[in-house]
N, C-alpha and C positions, 0 to 999 in steps of 0.2 A: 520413458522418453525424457530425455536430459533438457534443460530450458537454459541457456547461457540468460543472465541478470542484465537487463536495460542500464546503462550506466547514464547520469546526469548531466551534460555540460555544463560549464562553467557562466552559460550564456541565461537569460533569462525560460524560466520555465514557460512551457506554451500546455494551452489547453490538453495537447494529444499526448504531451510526457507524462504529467499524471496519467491517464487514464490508462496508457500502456504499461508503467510501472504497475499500479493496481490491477491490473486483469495478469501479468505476472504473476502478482502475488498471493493472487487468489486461486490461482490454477499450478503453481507450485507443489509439487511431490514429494520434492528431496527435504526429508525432514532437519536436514544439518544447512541447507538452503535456505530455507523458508522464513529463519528470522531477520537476515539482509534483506531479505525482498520483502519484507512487511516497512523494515527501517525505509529501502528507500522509497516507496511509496507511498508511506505516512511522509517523510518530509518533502516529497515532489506535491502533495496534498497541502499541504501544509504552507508553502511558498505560491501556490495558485490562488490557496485561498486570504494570503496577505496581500498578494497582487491585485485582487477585486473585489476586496473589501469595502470599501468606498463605492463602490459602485451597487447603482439598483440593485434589489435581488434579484437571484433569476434562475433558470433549471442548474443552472452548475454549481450554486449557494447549495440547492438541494444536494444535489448528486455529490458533492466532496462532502460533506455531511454523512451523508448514508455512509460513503466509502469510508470514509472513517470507524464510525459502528462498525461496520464489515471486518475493517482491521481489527479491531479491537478482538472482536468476537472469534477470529482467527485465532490471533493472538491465543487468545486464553483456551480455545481447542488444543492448541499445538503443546500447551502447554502443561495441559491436566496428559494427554499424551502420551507427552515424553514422560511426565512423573510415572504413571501407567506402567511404560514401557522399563524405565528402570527400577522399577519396585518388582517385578518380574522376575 
């Protein structure tokens, strides 16, 4: 099943753009996809988390954190992979 990419506005990021970006990106199939939707959800992660930095901690300090890890570990799945796949 094909997933069309959440695109970012121009506008300030809200709570629900990360999270939709990241659930994208984790649920991703297309392996020629997958590294866009890692970029834009690390950087909608990434602009949430300079937005309320200053601010208390709180479950979303958490949560963009972990999702980050997530990425990451994504990331270097996709990545040992694709070496896998073209060493094949």
């Amino acid at each position: 099943m094909a997933q069309s990419l959440p695109h970012l506005s121009d506008g300030p990021p809200r709570r629900a753009t990360w999270r939709r970006l990241y659930q994208s990106a984790i649920l991703e199939l297309n392996r020629q996809r997958l590294p866009q939707a890692i970029t834009l959800a690390r950087r909608a992660i990434l602009d949430r988390a300079e937005e309320i930095i200053t601010r208390p901690p709180t479950d979303e300090h958490s949560a963009l954190n972990a999702a980050l890890r997530t990425l990451r570990t994504l990331e270097e799945v996709a990545a040992r992979e694709a070496a896998d796949h073209d060493a094949a």
